[in-house]
C-alpha positions in Angstrom: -23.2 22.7 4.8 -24.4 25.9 2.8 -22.2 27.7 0.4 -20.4 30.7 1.7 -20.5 29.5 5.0 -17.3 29.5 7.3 -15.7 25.7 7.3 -16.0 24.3 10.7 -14.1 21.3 12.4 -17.1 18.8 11.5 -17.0 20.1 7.6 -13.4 19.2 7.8 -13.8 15.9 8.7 -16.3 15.5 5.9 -14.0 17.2 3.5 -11.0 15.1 4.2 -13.9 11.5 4.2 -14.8 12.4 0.3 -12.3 14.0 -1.2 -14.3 14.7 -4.6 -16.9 17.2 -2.7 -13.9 18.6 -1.2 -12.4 19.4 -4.8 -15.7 20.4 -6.7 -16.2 23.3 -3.5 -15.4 26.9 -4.0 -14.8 28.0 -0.7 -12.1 24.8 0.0 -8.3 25.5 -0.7 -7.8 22.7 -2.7 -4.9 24.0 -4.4 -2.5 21.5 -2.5 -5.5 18.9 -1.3 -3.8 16.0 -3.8 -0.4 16.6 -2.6 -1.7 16.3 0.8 -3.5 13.2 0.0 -0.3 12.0 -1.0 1.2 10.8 2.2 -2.2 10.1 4.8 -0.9 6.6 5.2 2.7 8.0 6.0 4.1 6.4 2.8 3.3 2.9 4.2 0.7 2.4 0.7 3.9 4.0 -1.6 6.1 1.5 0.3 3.7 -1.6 -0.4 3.0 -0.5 -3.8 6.7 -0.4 -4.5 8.1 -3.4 -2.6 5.1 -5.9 -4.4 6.4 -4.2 -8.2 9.8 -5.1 -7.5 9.1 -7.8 -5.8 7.6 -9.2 -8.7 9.9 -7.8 -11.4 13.0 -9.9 -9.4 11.0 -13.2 -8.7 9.5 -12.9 -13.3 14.1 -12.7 -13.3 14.5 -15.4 -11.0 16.3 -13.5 -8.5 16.0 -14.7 -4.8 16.0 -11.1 -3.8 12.4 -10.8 -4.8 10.7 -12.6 -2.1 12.8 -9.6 0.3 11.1 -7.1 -1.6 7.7 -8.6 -1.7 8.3 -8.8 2.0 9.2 -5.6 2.6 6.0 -4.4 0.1 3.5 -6.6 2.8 4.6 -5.0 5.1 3.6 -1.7 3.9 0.5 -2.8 3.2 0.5 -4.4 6.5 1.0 -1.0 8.4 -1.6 0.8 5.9 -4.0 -1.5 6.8 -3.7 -1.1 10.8 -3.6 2.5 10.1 -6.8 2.2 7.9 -8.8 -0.1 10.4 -9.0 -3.1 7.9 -8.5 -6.2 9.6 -8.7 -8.6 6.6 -5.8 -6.6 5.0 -3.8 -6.7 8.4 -4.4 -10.9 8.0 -3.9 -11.1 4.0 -0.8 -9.5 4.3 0.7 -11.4 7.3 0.2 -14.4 5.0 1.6 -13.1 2.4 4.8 -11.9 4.3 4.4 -15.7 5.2 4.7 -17.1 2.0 7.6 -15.0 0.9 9.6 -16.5 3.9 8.7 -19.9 2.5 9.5 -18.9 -0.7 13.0 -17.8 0.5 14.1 -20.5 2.4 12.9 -23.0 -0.4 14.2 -21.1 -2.9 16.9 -23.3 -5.0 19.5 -21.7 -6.6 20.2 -24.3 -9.3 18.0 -26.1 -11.4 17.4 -29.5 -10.6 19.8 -32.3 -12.2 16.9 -35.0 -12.7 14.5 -33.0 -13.9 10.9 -34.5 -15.1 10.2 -34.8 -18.6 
């Protein structure tokens, strides 16, 4: 790609694959690249992000409700990574979702009455 030549369709794919040389060149717009950038993943990554921190913020207060946000959190990440092509994060997360079932259902709601010492 030389400079001040016109942006074709294979210069846009490189563009959109590293976002930095796509910032740094003159002839881009990238006056609203960032907010663009912003929802690739259809929110799915703002979901996960969001449903894992207060996931985590209810389950450090001992609320039950936690493990429904960490669910829901997994599952973002879940759809981000079918929609990125990563198959370990498609597996990790499954678990995950997984274990916050288990976590549910076991969940107690009152301390034990014998507890160890």
């Amino acid at each position: 790609m030389t400079r001040g030549a016109a942006v074709t369709r294979n210069d846009e794919n490189l563009l959109a694959r590293f976002p930095l040389g796509a910032a740094c060149d003159p002839k881009f717009n990238s006056t609203f690249y960032p907010v663009e950038r912003l929802w690739n993943f259809y929110g799915s990554d703002w979901v996960g992000m969001a449903g894992n921190l207060f996931g985590l913020w209810y389950i450090s207060k001992q609320r039950k409700r936690g493990f429904l946000y960490g669910s829901l959190g997994c599952l973002g990440w879940l759809i981000f990574g079918i929609l990125s092509g990563s198959i370990p994060s498609v597996l990790s997360n499954a678990i995950y979702i997984g274990m916050n079932v288990r976590g549910w259902r076991k969940w107690k709601d009152a301390p034990p009455k014998h507890a160890e010492k």
